[in-house]
Biotite code that builds the C-alpha atoms (Angstrom):
import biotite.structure as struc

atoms = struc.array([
    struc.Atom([127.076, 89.519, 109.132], chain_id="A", res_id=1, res_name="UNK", atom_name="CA", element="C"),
    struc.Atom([124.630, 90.187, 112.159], chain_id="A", res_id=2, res_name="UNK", atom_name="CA", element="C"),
    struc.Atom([121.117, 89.160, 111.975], chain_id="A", res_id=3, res_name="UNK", atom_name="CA", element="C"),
    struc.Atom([118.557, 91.524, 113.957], chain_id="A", res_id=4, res_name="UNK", atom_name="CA", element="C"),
    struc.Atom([115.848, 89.300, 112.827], chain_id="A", res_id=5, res_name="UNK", atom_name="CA", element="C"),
    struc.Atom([114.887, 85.777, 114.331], chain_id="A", res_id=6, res_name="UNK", atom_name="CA", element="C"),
    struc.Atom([112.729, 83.641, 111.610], chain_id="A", res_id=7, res_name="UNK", atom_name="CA", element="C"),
    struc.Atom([115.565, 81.352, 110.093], chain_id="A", res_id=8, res_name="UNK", atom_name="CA", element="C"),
    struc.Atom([114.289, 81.276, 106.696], chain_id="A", res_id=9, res_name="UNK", atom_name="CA", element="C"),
    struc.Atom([115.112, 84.951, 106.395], chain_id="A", res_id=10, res_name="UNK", atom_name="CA", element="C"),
    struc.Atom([118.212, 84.429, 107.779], chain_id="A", res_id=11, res_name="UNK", atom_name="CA", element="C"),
    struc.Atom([118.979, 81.731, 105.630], chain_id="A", res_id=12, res_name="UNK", atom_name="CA", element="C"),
    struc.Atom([117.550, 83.855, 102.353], chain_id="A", res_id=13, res_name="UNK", atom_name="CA", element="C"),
    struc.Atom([119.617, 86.933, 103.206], chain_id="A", res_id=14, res_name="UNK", atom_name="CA", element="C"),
    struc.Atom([122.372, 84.743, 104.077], chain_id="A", res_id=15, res_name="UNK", atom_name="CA", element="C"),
    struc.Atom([122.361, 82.841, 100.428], chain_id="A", res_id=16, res_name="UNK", atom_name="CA", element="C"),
    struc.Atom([121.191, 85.444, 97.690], chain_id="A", res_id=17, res_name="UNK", atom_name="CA", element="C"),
    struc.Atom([122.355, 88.869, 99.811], chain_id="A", res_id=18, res_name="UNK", atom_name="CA", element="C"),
    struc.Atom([119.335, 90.678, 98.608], chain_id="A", res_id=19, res_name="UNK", atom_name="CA", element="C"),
    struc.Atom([119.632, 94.315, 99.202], chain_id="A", res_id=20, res_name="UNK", atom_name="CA", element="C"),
    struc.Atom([115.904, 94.550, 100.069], chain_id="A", res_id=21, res_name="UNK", atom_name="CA", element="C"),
    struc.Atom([113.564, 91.970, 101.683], chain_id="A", res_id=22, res_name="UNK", atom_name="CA", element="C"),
    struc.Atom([109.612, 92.342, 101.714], chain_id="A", res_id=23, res_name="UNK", atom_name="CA", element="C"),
    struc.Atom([107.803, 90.424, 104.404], chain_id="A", res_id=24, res_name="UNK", atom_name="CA", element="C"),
    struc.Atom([103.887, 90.550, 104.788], chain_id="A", res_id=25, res_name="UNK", atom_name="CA", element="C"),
    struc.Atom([102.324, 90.769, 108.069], chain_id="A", res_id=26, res_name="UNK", atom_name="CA", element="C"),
    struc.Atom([99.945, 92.435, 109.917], chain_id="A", res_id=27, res_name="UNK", atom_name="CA", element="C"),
    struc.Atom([101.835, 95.032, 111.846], chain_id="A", res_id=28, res_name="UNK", atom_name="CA", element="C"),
    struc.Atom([102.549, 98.671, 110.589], chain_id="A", res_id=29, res_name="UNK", atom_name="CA", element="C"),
    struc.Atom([104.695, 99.565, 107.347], chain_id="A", res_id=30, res_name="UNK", atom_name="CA", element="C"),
    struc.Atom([108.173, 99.853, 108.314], chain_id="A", res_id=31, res_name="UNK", atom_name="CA", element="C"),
    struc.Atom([111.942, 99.303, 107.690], chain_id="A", res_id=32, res_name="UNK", atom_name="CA", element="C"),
    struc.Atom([114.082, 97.681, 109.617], chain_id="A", res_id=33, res_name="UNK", atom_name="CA", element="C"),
    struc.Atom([117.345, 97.381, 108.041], chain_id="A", res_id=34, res_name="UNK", atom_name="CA", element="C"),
    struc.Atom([117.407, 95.268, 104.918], chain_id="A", res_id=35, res_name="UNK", atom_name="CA", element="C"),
    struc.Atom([113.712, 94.092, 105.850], chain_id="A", res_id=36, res_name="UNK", atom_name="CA", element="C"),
    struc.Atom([110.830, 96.158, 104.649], chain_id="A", res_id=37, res_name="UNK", atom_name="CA", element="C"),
    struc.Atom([107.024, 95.589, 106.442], chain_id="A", res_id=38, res_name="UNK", atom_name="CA", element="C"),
    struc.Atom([104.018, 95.900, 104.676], chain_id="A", res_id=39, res_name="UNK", atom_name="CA", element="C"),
    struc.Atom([100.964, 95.092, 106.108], chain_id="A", res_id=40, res_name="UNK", atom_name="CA", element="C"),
    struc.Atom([98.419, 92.771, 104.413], chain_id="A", res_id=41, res_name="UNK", atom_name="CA", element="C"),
    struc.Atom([96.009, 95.325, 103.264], chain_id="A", res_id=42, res_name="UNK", atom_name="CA", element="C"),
    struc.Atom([98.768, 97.821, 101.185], chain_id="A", res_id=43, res_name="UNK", atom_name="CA", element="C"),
    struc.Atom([99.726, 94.606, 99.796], chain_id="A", res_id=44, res_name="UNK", atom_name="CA", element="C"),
    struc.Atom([98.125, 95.741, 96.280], chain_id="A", res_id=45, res_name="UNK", atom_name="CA", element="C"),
    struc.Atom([100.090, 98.602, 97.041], chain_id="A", res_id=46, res_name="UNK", atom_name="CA", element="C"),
    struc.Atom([103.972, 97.636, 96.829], chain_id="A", res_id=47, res_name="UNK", atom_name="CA", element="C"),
    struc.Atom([105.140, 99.051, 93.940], chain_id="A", res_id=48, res_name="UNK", atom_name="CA", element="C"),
    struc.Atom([104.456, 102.642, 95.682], chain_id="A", res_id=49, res_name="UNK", atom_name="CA", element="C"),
    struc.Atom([106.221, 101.366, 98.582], chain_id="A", res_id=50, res_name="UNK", atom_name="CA", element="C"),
    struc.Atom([109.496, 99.954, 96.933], chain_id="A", res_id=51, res_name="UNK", atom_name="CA", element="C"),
    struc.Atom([109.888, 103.540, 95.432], chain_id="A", res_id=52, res_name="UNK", atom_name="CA", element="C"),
    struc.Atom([109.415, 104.915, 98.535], chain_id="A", res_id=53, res_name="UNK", atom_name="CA", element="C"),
    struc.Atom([111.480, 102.629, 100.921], chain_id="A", res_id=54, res_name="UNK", atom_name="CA", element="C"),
    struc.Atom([113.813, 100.800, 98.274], chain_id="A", res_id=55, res_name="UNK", atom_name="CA", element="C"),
])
């Protein structure tokens, strides 16, 4: 398994429970990047939307 992503406990998460979709917080843009899905803090109330759209 290849990580793209460097914060170890993501690694370590992925690497345990091999979820098919991870959500991290943060302030850049909405994106996916593989198995890791971006939301910024402000659509935060607005994840359910975005796990239809990107999950």
């Amino acid at each position: 398994m290849i990580f793209k992503y460097k914060a170890t406990s993501i690694k370590y998460y992925d690497k345990r429970y091999d979820a098919p979709l991870m959500v991290r917080f943060s302030m850049r843009n909405h994106s996916r990047d593989g198995k890791i899905l971006n939301v910024p803090l402000f659509m935060a109330d607005r994840l359910d939307g975005l796990l239809e759209k990107w999950g």
